[in-house]
The first five atom37 places (N, CA, C, CB, O) and aatype in JSON, in Angstrom:
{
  "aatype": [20, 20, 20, 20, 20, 20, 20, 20, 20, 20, 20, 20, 20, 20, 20, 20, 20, 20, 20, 20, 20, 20, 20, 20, 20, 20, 20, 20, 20, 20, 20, 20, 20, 20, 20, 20, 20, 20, 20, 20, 20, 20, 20, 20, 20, 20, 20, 20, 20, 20, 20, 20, 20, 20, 20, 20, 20, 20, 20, 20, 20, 20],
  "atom_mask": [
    [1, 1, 1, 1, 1],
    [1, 1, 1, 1, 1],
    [1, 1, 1, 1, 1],
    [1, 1, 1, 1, 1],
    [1, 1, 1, 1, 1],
    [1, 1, 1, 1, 1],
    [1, 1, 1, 1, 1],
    [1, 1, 1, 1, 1],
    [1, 1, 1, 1, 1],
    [1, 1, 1, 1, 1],
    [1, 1, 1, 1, 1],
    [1, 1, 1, 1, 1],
    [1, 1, 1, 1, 1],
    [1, 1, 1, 1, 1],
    [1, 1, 1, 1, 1],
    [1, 1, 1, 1, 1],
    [1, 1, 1, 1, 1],
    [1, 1, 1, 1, 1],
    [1, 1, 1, 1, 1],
    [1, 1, 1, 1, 1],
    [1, 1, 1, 1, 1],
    [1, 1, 1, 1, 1],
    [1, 1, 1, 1, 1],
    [1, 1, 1, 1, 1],
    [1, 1, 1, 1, 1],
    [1, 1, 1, 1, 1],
    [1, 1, 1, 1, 1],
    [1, 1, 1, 1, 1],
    [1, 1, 1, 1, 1],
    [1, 1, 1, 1, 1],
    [1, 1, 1, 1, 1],
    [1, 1, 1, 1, 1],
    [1, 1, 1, 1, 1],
    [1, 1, 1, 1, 1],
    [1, 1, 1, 1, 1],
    [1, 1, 1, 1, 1],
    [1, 1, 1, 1, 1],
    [1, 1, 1, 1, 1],
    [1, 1, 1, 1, 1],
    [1, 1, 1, 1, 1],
    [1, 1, 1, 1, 1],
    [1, 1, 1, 1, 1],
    [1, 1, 1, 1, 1],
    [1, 1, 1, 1, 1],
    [1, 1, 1, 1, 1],
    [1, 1, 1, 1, 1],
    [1, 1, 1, 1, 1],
    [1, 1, 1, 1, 1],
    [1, 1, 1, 1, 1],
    [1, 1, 1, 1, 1],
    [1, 1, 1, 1, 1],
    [1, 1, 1, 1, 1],
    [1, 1, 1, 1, 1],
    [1, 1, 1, 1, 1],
    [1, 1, 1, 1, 1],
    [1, 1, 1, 1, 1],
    [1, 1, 1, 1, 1],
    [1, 1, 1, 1, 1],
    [1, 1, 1, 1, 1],
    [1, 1, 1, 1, 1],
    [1, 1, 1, 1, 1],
    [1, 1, 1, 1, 1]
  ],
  "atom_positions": [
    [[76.89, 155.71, 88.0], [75.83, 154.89, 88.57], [76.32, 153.46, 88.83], [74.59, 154.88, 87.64], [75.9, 153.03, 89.89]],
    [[77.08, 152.64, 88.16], [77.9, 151.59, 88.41], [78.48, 151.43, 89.05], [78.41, 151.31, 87.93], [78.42, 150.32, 89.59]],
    [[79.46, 152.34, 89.46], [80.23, 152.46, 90.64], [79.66, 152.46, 92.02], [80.88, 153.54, 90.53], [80.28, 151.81, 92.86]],
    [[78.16, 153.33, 92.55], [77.74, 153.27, 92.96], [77.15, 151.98, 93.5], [77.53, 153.95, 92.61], [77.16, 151.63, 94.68]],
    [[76.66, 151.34, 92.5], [75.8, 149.74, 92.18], [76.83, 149.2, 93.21], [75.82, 148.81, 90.2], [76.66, 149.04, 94.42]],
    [[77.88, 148.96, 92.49], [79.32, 148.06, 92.61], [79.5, 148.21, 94.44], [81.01, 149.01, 91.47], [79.67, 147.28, 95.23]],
    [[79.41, 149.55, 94.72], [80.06, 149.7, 96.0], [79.04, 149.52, 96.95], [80.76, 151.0, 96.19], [79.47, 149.3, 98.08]],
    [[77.66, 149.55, 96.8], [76.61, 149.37, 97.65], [76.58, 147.4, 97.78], [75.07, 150.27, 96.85], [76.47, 146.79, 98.84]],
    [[76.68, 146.95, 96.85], [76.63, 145.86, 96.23], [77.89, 145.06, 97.35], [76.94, 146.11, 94.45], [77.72, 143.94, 97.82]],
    [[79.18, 145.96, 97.63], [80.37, 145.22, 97.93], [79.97, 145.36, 99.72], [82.07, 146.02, 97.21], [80.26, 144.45, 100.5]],
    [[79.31, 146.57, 100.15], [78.48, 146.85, 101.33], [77.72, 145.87, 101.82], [77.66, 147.82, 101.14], [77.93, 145.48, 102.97]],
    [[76.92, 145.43, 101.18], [75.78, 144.37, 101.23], [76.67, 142.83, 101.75], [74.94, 144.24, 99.42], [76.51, 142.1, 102.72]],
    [[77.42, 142.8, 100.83], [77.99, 141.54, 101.13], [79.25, 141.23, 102.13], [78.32, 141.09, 99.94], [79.78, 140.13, 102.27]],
    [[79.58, 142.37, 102.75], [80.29, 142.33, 103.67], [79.3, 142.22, 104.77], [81.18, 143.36, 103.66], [79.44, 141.34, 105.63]],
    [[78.17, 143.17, 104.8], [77.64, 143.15, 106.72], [76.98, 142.22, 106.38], [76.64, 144.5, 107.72], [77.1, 141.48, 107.36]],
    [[76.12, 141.51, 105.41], [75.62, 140.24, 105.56], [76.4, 138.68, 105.46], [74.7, 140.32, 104.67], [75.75, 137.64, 105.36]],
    [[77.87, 138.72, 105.49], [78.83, 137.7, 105.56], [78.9, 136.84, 104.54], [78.71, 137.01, 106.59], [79.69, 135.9, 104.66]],
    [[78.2, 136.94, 103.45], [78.19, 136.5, 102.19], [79.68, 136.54, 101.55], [77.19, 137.32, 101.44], [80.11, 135.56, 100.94]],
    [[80.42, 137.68, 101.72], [81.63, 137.6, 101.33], [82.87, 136.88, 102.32], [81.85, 138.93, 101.03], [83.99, 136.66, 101.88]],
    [[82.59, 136.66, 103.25], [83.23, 135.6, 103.97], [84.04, 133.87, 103.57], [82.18, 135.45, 104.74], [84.99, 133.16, 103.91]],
    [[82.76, 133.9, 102.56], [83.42, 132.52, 101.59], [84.53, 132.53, 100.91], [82.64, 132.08, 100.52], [85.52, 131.81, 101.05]],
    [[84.26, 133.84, 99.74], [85.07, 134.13, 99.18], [86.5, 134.57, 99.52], [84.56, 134.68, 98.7], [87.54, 134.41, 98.88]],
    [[86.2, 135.35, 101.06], [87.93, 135.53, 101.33], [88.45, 134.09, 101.81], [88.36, 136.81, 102.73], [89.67, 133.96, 101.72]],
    [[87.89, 133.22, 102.19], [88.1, 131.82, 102.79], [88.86, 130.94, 101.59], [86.53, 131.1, 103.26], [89.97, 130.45, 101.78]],
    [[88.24, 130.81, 100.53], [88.86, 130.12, 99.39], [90.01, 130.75, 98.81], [87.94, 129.94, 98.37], [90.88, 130.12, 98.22]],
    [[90.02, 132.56, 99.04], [90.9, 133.46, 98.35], [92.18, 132.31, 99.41], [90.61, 135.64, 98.65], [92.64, 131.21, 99.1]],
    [[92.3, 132.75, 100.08], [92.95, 132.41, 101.48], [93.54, 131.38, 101.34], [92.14, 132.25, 102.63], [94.75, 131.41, 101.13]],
    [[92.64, 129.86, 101.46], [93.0, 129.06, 101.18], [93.93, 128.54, 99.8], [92.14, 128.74, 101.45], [94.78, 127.65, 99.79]],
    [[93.57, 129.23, 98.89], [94.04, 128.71, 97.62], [95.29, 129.63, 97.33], [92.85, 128.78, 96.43], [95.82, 129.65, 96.22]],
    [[95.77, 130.43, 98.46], [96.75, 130.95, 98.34], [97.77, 130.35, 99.21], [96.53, 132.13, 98.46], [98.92, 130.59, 98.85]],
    [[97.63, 129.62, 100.27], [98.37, 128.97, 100.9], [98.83, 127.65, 100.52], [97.9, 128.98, 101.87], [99.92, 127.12, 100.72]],
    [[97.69, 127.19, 99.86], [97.72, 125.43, 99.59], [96.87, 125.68, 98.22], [96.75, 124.13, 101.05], [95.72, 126.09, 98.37]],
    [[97.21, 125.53, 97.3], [96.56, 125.32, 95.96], [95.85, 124.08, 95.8], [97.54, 125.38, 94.9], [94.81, 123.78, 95.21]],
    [[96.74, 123.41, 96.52], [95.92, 121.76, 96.1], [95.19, 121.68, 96.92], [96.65, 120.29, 96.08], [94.28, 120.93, 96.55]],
    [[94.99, 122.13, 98.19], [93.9, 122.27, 99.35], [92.15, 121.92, 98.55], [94.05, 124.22, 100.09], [91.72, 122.54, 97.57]],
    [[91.44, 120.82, 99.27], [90.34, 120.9, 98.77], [89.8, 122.02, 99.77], [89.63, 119.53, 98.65], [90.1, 122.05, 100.96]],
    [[89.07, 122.84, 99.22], [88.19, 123.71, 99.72], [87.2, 123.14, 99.54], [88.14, 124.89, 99.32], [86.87, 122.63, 98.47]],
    [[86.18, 123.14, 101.25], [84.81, 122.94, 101.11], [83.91, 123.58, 100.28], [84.37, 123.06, 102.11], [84.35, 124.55, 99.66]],
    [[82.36, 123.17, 100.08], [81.64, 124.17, 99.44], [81.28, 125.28, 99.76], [80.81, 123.86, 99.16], [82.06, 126.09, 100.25]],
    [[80.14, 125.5, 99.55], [80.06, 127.2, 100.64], [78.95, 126.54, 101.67], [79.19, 129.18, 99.59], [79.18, 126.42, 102.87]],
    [[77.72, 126.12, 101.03], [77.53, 124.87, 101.97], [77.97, 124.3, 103.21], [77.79, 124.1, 101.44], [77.48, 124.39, 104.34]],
    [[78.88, 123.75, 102.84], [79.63, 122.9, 104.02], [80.31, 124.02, 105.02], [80.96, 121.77, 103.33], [80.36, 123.93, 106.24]],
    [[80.82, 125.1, 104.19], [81.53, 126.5, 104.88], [80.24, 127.12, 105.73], [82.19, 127.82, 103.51], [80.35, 127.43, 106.92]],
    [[79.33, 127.24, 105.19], [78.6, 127.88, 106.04], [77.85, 127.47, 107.47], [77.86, 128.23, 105.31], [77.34, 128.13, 108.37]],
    [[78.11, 125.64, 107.14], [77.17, 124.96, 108.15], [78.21, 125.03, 109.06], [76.47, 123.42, 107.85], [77.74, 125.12, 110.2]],
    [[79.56, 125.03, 109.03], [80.69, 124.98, 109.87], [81.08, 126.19, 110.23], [81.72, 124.35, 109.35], [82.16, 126.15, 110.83]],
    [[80.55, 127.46, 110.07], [81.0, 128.76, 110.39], [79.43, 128.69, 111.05], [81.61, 130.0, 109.05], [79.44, 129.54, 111.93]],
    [[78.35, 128.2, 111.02], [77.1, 128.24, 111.98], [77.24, 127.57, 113.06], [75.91, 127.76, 111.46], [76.97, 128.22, 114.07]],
    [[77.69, 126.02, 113.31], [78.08, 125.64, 114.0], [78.94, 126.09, 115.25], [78.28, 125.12, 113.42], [78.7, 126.09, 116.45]],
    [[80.04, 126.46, 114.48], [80.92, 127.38, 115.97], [80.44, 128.29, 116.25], [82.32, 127.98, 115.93], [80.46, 128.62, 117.44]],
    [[79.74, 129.16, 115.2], [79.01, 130.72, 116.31], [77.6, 130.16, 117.48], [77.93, 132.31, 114.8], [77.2, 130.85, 118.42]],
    [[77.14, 128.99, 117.15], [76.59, 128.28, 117.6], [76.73, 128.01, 119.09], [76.75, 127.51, 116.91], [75.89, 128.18, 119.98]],
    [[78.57, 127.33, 119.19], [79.25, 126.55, 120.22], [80.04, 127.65, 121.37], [80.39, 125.5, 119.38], [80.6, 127.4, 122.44]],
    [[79.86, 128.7, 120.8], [80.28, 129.55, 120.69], [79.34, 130.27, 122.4], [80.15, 130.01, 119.06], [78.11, 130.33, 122.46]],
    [[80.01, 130.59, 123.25], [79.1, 131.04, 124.59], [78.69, 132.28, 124.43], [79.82, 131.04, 125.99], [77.53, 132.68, 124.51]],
    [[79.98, 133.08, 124.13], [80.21, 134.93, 124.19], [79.21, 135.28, 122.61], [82.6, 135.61, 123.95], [79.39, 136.4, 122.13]],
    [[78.22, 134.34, 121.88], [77.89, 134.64, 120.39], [75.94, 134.44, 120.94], [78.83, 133.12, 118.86], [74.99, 134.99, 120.4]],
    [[75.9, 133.61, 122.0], [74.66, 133.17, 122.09], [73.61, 134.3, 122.83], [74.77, 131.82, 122.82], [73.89, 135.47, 123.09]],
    [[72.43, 133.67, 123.08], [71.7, 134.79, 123.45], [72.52, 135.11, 124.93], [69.95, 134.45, 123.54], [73.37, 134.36, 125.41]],
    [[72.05, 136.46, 125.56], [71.85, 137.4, 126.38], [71.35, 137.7, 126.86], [71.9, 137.96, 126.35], [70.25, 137.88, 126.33]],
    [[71.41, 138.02, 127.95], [69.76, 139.02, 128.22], [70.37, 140.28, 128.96], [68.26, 138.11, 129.53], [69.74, 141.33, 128.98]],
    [[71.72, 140.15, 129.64], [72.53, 141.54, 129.64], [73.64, 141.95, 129.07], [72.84, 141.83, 130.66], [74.04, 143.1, 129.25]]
  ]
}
C-alpha cells in the first residue's frame, strides 16, 4: 500500500509541476554548489512569467 501511496504521490507531482523545483535545485547544486538558488517562490514567479512571454504557451483558439 506504500508503494502504491509513494508512486501515485510521485504521479501527482510530476503532471502538476510541483516537482520541477526540486529537479531545478537538484541541478543547480550539482553544477555550482555555491550557486544561490532562488526560492521556490521566486522559481515559480519566473517559470510563470516566461510561460507567460511565451507566444506558442498562450491562449488559442486553433
Amino acid at each position: 500500500m506504500r508503494r502504491a501511496l509513494a508512486r501515485a504521490r510521485f504521479y501527482v507531482r510530476e503532471f502538476s509541476g510541483e516537482a520541477a523545483y526540486d529537479r531545478y535545485v537538484a541541478h543547480a547544486r550539482a553544477h555550482d554548489p555555491d550557486a544561490e538558488v532562488p526560492t521556490r517562490r521566486a522559481f515559480e514567479r519566473a517559470r510563470t512569467d516566461a510561460r507567460e512571454a511565451d507566444p506558442r504557451e498562450g491562449f488559442r483558439c486553433c
